[in-house]
N, CA and C atoms of all chains as a GROMACS GRO file, in nm:
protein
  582
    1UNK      N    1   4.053  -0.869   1.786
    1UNK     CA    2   3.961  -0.776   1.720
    1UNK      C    3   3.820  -0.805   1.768
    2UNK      N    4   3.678  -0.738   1.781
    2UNK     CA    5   3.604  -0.706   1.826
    2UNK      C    6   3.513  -0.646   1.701
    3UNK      N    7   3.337  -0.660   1.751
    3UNK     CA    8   3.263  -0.588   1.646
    3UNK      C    9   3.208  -0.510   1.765
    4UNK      N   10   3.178  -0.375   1.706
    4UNK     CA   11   3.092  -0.263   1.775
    4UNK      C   12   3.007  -0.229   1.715
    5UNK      N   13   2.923  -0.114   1.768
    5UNK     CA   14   2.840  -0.020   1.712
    5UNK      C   15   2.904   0.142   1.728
    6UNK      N   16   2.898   0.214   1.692
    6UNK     CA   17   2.923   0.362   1.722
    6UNK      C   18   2.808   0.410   1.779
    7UNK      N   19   2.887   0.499   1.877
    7UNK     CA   20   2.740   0.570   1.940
    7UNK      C   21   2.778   0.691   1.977
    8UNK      N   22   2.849   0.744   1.931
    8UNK     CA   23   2.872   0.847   1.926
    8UNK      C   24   3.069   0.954   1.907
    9UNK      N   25   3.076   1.026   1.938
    9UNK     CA   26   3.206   1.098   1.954
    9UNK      C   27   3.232   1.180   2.005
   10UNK      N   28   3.354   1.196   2.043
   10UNK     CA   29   3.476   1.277   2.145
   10UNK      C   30   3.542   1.376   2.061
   11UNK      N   31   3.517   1.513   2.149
   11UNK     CA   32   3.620   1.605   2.077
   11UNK      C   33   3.669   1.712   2.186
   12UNK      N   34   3.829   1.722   2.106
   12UNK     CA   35   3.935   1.786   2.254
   12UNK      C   36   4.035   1.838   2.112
   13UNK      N   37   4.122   1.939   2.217
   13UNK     CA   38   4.147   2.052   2.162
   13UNK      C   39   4.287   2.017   2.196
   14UNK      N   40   4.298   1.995   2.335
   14UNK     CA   41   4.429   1.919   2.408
   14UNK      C   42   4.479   1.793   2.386
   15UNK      N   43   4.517   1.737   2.307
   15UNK     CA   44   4.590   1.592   2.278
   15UNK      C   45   4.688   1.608   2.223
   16UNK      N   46   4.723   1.415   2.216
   16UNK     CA   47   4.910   1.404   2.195
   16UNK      C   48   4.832   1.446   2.005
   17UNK      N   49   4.980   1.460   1.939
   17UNK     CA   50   4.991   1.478   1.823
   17UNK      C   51   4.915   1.392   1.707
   18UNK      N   52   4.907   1.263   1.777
   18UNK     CA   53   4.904   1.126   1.719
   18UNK      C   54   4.736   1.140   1.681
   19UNK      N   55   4.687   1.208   1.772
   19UNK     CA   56   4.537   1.159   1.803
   19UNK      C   57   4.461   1.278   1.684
   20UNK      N   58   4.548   1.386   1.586
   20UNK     CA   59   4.479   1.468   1.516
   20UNK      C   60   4.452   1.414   1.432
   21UNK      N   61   4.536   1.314   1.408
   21UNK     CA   62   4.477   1.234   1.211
   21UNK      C   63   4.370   1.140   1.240
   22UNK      N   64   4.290   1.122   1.324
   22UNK     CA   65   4.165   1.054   1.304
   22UNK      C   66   4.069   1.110   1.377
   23UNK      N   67   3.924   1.031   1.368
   23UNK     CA   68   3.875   1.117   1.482
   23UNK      C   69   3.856   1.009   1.600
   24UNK      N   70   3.807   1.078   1.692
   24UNK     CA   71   3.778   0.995   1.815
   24UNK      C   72   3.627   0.902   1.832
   25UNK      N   73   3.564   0.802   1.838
   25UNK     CA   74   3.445   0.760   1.797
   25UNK      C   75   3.410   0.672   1.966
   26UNK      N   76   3.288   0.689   2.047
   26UNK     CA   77   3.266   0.622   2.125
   26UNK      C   78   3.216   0.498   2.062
   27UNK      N   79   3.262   0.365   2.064
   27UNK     CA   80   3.204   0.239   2.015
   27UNK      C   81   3.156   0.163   2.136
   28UNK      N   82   3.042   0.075   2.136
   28UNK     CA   83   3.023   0.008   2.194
   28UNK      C   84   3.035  -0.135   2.168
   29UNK      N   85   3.094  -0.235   2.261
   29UNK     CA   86   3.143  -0.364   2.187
   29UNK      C   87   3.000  -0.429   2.211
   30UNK      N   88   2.988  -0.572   2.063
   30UNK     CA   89   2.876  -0.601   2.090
   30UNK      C   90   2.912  -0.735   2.030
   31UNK      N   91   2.840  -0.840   2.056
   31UNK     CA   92   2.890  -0.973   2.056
   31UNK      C   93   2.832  -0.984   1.885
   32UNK      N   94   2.933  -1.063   1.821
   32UNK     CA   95   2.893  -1.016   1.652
   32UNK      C   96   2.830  -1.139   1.611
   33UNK      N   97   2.744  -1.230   1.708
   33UNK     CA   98   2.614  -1.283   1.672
   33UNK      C   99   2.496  -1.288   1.723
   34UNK      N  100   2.475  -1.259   1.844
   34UNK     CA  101   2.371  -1.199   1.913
   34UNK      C  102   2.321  -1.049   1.923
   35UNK      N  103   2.428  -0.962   1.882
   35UNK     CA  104   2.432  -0.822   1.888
   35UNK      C  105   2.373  -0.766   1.994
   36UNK      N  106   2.394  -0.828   2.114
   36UNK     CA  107   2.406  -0.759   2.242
   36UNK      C  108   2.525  -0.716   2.309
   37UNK      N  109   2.529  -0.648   2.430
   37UNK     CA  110   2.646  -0.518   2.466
   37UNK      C  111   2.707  -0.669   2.525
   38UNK      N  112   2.873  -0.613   2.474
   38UNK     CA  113   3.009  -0.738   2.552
   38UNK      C  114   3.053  -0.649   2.548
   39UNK      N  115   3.047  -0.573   2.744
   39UNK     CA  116   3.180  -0.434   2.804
   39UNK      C  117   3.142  -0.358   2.774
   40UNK      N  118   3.248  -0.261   2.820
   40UNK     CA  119   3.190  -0.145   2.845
   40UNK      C  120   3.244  -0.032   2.714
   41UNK      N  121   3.159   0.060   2.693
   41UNK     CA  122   3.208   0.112   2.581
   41UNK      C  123   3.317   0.227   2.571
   42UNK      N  124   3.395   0.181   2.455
   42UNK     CA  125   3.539   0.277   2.431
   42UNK      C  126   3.558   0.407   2.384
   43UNK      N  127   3.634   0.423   2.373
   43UNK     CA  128   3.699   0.543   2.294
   43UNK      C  129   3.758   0.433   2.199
   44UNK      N  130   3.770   0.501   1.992
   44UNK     CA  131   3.851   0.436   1.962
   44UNK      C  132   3.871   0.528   1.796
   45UNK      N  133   4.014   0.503   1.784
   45UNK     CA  134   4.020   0.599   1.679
   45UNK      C  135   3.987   0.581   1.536
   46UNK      N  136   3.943   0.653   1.430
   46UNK     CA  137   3.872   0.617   1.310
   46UNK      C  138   3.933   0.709   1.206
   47UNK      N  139   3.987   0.631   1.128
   47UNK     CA  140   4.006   0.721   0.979
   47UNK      C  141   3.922   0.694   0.867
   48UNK      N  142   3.846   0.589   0.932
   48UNK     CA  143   3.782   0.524   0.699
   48UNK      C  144   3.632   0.646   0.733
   49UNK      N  145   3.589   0.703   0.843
   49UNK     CA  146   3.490   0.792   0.842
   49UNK      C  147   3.357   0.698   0.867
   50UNK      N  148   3.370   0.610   1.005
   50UNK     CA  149   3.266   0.557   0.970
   50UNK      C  150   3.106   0.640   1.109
   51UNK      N  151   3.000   0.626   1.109
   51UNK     CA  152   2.937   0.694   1.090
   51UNK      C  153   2.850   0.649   1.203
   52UNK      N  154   2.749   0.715   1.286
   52UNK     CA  155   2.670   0.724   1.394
   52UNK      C  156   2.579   0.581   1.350
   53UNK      N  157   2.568   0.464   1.479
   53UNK     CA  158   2.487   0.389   1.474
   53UNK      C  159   2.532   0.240   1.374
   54UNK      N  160   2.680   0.256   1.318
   54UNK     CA  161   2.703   0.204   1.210
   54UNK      C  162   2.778   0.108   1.271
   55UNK      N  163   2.818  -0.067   1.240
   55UNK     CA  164   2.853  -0.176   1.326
   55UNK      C  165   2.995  -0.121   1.253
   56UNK      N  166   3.118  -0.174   1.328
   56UNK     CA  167   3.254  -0.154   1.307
   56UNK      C  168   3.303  -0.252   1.364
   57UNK      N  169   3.411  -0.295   1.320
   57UNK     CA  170   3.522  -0.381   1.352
   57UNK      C  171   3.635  -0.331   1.425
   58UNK      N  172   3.684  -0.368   1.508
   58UNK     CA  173   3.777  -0.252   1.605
   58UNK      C  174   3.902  -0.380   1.619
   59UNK      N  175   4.000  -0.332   1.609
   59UNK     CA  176   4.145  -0.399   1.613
   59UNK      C  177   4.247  -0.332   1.745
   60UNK      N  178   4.244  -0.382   1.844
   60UNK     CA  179   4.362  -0.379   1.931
   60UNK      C  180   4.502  -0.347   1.916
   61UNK      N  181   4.557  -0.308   1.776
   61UNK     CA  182   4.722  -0.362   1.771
   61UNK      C  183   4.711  -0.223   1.755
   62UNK      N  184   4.800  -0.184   1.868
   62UNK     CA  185   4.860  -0.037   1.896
   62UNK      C  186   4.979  -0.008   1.779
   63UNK      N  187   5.076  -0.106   1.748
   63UNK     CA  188   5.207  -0.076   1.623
   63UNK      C  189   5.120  -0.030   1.517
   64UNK      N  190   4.981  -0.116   1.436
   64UNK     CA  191   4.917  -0.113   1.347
   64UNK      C  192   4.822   0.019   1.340
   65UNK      N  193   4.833   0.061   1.489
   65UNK     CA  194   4.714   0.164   1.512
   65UNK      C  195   4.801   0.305   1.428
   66UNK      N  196   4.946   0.259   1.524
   66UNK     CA  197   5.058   0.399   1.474
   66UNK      C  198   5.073   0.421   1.369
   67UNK      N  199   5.101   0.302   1.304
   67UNK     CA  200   5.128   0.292   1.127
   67UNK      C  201   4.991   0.320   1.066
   68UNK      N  202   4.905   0.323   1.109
   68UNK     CA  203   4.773   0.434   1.021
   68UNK      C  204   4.730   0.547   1.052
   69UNK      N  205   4.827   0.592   1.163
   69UNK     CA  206   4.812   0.723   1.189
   69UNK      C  207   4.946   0.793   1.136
   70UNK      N  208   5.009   0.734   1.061
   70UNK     CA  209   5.156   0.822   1.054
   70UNK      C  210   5.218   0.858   1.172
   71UNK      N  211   5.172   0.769   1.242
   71UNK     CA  212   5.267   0.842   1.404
   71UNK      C  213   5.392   0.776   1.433
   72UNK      N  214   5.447   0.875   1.501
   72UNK     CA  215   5.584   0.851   1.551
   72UNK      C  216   5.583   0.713   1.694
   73UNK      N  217   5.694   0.644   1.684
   73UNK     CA  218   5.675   0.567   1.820
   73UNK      C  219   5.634   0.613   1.952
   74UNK      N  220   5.591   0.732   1.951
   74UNK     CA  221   5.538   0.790   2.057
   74UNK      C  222   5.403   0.792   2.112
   75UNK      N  223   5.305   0.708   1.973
   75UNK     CA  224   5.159   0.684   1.932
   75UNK      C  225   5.100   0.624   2.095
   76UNK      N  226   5.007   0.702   2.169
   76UNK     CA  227   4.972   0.627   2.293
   76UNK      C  228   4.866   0.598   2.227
   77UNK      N  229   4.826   0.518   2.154
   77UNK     CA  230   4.667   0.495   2.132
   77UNK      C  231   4.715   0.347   2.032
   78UNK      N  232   4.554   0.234   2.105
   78UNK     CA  233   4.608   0.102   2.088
   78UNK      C  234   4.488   0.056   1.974
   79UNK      N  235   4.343   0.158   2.002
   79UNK     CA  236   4.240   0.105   1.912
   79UNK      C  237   4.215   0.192   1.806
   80UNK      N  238   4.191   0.128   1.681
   80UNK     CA  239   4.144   0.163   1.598
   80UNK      C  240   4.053   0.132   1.485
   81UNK      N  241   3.988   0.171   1.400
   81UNK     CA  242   3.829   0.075   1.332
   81UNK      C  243   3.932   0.008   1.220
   82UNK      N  244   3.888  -0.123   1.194
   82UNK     CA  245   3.994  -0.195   1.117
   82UNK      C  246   3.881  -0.165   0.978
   83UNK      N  247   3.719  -0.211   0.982
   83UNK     CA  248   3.653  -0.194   0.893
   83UNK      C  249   3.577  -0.165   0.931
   84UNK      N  250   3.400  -0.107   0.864
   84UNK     CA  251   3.283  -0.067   0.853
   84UNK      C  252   3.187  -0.170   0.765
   85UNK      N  253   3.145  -0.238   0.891
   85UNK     CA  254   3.096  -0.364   0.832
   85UNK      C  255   2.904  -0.320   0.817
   86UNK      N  256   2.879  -0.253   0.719
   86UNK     CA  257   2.775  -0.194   0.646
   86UNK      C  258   2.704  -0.333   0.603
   87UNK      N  259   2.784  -0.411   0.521
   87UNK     CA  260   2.740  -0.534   0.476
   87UNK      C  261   2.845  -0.646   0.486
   88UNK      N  262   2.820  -0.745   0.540
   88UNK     CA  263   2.925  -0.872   0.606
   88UNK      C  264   2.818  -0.988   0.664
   89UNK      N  265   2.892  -1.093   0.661
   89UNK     CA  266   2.826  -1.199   0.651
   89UNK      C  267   2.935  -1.293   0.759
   90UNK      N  268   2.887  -1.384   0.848
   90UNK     CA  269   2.930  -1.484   0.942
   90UNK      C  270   2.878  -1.611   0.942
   91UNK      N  271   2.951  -1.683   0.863
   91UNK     CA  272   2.940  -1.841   0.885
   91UNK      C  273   2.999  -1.892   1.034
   92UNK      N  274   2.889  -1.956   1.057
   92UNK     CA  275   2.919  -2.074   1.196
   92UNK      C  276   2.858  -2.186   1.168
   93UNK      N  277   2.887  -2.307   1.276
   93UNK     CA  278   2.813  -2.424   1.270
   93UNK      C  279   2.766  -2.414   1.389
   94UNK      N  280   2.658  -2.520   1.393
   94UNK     CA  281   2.523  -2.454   1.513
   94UNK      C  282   2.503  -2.381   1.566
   95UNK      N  283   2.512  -2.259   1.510
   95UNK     CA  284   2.495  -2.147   1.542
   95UNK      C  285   2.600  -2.051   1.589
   96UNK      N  286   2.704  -2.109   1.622
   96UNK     CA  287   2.840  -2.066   1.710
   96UNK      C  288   2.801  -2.130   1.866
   97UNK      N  289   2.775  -2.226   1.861
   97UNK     CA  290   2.786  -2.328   1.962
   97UNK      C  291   2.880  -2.372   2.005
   98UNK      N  292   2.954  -2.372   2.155
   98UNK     CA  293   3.135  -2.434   2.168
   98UNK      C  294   3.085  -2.599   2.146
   99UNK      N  295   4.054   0.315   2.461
   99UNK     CA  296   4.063   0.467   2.595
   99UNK      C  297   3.929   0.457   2.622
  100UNK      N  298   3.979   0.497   2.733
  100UNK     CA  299   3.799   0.518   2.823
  100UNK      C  300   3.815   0.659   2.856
  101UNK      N  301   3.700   0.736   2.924
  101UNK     CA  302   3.660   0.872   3.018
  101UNK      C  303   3.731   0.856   3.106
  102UNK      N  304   3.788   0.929   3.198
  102UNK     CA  305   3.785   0.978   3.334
  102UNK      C  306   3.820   1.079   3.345
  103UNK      N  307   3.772   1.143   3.510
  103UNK     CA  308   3.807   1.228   3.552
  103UNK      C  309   3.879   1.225   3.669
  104UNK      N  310   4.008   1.354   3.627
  104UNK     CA  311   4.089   1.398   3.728
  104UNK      C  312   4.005   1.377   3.892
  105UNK      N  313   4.107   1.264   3.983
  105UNK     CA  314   4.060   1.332   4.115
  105UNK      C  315   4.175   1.325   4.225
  106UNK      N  316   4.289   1.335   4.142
  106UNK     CA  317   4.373   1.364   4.258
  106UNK      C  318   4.526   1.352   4.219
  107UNK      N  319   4.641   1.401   4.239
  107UNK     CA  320   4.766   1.347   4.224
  107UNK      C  321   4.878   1.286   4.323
  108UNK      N  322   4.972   1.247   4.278
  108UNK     CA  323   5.063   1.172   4.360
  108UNK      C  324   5.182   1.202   4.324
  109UNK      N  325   5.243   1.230   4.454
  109UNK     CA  326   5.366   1.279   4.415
  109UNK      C  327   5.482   1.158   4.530
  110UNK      N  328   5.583   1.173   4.468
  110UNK     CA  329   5.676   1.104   4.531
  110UNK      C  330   5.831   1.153   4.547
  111UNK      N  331   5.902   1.151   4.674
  111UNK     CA  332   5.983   1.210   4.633
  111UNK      C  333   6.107   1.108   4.614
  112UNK      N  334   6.123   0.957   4.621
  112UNK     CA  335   6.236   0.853   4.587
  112UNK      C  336   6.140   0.820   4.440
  113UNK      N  337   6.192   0.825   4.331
  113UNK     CA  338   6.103   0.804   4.210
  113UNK      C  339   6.217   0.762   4.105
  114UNK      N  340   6.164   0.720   3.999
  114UNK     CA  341   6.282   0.729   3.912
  114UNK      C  342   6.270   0.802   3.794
  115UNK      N  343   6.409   0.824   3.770
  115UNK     CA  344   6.436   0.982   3.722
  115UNK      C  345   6.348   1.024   3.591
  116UNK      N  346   6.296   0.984   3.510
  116UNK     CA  347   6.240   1.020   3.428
  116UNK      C  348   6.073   1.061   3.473
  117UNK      N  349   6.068   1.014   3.567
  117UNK     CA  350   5.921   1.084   3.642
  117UNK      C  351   5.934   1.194   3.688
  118UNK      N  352   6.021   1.282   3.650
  118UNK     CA  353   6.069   1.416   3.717
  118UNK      C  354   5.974   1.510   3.673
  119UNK      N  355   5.950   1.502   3.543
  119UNK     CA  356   5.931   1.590   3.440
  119UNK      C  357   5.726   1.631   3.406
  120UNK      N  358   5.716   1.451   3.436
  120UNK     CA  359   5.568   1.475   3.455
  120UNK      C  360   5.492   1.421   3.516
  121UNK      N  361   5.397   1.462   3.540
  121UNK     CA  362   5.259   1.399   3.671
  121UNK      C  363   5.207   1.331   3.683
  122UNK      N  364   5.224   1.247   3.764
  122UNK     CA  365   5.122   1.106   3.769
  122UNK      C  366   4.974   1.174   3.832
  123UNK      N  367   4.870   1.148   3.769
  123UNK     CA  368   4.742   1.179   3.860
  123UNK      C  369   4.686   1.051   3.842
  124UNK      N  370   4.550   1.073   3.983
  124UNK     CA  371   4.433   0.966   4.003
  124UNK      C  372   4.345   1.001   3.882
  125UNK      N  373   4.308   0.904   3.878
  125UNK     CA  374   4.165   0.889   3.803
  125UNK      C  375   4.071   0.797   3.805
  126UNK      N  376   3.912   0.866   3.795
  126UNK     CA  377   3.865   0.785   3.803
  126UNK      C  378   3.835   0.729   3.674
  127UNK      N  379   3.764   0.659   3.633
  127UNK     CA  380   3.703   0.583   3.502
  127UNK      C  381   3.577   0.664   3.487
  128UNK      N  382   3.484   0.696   3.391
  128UNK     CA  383   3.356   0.718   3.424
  128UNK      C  384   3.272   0.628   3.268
  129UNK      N  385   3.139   0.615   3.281
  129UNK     CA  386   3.085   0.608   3.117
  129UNK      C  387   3.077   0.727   3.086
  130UNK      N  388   2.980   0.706   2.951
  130UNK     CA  389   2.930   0.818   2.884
  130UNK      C  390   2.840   0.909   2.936
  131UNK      N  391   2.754   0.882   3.052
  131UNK     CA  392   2.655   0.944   3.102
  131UNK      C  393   2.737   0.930   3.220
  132UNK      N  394   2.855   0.977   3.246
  132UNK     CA  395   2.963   1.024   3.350
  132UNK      C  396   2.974   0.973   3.503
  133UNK      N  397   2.884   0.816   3.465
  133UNK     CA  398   2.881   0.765   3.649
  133UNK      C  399   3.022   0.684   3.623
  134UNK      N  400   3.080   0.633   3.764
  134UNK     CA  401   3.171   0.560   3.757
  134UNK      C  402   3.184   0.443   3.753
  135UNK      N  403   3.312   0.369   3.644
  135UNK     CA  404   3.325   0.246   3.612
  135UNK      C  405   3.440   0.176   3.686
  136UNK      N  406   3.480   0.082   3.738
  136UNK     CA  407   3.558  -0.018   3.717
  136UNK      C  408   3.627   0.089   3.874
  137UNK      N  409   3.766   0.075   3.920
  137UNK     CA  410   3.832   0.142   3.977
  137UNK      C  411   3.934   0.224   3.963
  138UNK      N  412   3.972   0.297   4.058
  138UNK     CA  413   4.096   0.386   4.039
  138UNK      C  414   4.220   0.370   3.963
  139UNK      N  415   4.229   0.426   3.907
  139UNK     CA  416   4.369   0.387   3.760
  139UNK      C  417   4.480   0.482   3.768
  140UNK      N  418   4.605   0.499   3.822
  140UNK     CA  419   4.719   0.627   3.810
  140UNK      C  420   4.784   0.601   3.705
  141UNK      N  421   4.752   0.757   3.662
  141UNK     CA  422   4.805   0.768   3.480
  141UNK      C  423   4.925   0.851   3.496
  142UNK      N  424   5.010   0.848   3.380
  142UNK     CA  425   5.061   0.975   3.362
  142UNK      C  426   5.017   1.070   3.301
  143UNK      N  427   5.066   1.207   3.309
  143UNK     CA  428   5.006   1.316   3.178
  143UNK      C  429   5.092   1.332   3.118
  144UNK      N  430   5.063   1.283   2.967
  144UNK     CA  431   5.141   1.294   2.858
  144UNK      C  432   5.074   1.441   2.802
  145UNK      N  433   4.958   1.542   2.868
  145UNK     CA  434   4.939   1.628   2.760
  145UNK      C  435   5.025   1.727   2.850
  146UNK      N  436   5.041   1.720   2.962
  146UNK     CA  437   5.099   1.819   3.066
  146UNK      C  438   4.985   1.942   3.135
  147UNK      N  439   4.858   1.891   3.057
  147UNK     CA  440   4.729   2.004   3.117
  147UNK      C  441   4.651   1.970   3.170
  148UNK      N  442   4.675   1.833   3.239
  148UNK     CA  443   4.507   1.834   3.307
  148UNK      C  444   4.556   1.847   3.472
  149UNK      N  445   4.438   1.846   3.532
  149UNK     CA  446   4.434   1.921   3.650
  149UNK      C  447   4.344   1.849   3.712
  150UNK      N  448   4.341   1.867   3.857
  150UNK     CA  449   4.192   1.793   3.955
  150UNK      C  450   4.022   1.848   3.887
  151UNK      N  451   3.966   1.791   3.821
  151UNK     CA  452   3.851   1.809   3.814
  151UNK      C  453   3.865   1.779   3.635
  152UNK      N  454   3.958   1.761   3.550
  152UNK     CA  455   4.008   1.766   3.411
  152UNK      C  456   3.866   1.640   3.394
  153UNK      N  457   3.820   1.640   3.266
  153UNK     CA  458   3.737   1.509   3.204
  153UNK      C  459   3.874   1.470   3.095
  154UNK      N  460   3.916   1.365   3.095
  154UNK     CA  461   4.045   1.319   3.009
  154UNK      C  462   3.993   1.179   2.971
  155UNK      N  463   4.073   1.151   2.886
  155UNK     CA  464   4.085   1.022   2.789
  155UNK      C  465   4.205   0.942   2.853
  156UNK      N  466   4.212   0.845   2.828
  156UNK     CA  467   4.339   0.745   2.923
  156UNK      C  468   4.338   0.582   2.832
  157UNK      N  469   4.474   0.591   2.830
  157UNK     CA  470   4.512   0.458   2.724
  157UNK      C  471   4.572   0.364   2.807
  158UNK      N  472   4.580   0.251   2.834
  158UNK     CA  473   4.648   0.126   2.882
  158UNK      C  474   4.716   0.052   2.871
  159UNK      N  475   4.789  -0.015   2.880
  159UNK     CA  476   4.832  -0.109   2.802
  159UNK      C  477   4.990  -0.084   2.772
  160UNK      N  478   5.090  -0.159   2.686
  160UNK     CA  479   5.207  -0.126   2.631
  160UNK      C  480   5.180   0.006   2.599
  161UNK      N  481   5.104   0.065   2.523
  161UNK     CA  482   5.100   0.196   2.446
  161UNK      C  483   5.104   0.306   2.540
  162UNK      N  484   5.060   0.280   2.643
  162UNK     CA  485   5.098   0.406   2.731
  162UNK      C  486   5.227   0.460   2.767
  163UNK      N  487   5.293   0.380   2.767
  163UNK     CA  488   5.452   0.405   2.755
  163UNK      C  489   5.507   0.460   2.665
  164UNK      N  490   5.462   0.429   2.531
  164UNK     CA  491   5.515   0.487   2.440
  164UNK      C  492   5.540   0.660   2.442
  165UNK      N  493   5.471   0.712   2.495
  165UNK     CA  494   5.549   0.859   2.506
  165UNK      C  495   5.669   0.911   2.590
  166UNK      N  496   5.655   0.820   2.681
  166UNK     CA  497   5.725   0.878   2.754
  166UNK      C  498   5.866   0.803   2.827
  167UNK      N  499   5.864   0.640   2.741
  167UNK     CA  500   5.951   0.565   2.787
  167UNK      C  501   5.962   0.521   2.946
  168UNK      N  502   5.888   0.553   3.009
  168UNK     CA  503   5.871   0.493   3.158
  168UNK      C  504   5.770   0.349   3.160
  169UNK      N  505   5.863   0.296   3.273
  169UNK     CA  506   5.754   0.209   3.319
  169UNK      C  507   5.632   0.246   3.345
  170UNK      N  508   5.536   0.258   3.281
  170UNK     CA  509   5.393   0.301   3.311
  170UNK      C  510   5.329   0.229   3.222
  171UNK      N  511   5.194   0.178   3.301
  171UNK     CA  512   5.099   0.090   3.164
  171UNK      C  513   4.963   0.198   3.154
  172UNK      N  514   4.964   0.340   3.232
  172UNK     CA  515   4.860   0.403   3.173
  172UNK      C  516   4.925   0.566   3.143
  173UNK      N  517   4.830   0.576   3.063
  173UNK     CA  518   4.842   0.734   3.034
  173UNK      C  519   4.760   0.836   2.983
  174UNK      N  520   4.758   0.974   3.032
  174UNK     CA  521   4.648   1.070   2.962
  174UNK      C  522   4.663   1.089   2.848
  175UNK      N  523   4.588   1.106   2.722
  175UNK     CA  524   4.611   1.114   2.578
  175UNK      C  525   4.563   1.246   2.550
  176UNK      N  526   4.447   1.278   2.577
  176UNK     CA  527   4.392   1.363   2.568
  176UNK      C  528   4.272   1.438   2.691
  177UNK      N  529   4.237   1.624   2.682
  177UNK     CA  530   4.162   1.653   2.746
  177UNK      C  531   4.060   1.686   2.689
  178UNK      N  532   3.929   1.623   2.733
  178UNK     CA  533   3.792   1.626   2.661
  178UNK      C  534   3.712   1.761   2.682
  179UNK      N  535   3.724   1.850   2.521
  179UNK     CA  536   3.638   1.962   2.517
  179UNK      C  537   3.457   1.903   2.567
  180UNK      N  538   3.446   1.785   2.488
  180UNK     CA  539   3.306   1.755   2.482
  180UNK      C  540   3.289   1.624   2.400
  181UNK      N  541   3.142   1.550   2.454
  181UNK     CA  542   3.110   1.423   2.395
  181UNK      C  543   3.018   1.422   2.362
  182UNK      N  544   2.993   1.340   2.252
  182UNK     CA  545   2.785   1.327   2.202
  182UNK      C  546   2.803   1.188   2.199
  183UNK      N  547   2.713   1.136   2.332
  183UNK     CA  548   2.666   1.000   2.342
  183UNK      C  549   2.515   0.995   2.299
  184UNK      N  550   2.509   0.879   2.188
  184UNK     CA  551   2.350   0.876   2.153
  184UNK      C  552   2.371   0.694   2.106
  185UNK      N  553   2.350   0.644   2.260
  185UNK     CA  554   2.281   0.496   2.233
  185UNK      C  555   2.239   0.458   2.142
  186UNK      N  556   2.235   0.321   2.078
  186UNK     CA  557   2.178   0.254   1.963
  186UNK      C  558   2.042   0.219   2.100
  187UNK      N  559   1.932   0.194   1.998
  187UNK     CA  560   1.836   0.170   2.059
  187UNK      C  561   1.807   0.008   2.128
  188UNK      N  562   1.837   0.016   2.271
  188UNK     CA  563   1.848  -0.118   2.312
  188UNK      C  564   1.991  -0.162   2.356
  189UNK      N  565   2.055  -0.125   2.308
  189UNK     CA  566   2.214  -0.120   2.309
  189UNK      C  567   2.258  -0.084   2.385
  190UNK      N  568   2.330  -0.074   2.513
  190UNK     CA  569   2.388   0.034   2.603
  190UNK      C  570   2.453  -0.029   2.714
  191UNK      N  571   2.583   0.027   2.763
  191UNK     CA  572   2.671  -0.027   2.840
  191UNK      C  573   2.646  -0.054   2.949
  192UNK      N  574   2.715  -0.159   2.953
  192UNK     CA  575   2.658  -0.240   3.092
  192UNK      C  576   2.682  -0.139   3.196
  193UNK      N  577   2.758  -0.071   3.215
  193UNK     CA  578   2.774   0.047   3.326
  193UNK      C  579   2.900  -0.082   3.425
  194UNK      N  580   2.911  -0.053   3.514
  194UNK     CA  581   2.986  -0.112   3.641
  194UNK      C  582   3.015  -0.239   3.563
   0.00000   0.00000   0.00000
């Protein structure tokens, strides 16, 4: 899993089935203690409605992605926003020093 | 999923049999402000509509398979009517 920002969204008329129950959100990944850009930014799918400019949590697990889309095993889509981290908090020691 | 756009297809004629049905095309990668990323990626089309010049969406990974049960680790998901990219201020993809 990964923290982003949203920066915007994707919209198409042509897609698999899977991809109508959420929407499409461009996120950008961003390192979730420096909050600078880590890669390049995604496509990734969103049901909790989260919102332009807003930090998100993004989860990799394509089975988990299907099972919140109601999709059939046919689900081609692997990302999706796990939460909308509006307000969240990160404990480290020295800072997140290895 | 990332952007790309359609730039070419591949056809084969010793293949295996479930590639009968649908198209492998090139693609490139692009960002949001549509320059190109990373390299050439051959997807399948799972929507059956895109075409040379298509702007499409493309998934990787195990999940690309999932439609279509072939060995394939990419695939088209979708074809992009349109995008609204609006940078966080300071924020913005590394590009390449």
């Amino acid at each position: 899993m990964w923290t982003g920002i949203v920066q915007g969204t994707v919209t198409s008329t042509i897609k698999h089935p899977s991809l109508t129950k959420g929407t499409m959100l461009i996120v950008q990944p961003i390192h979730p203690l420096t909050s600078k850009p880590d890669g390049l930014a995604q496509i990734v799918v969103d049901t909790l409605g989260a919102g332009l400019h807003q930090r998100v949590l993004v989860s990799g697990d394509g089975l988990g992605t299907q099972r919140l889309l109601n999709a059939g095993k046919d689900c081609p889509v692997r990302l999706s926003i796990a939460a909308i981290l509006d307000e969240f908090s990160i404990q480290t020691r020295n800072g997140g020093a290895v | 999923m990332y952007l790309a756009k359609v730039i070419g297809n591949i056809e084969a004629r010793i293949r295996l049999p479930g590639f009968d049905a649908q198209k492998l095309l090139l693609l490139q990668p692009i960002d949001f402000n549509q320059q190109p990323i990373r390299w050439v990626v051959i997807a399948l089309d799972c929507t059956n509509s895109a075409g040379i010049g298509s702007i499409v969406t493309f998934v990787e990974g195990r999940e690309a398979a999932n439609p279509s049960d072939l060995p394939v680790d990419a695939c088209i998901t979708a074809i992009v009517d349109s995008w609204d990219y609006k940078p966080t201020n300071g924020i913005e993809s590394p590009g390449r």
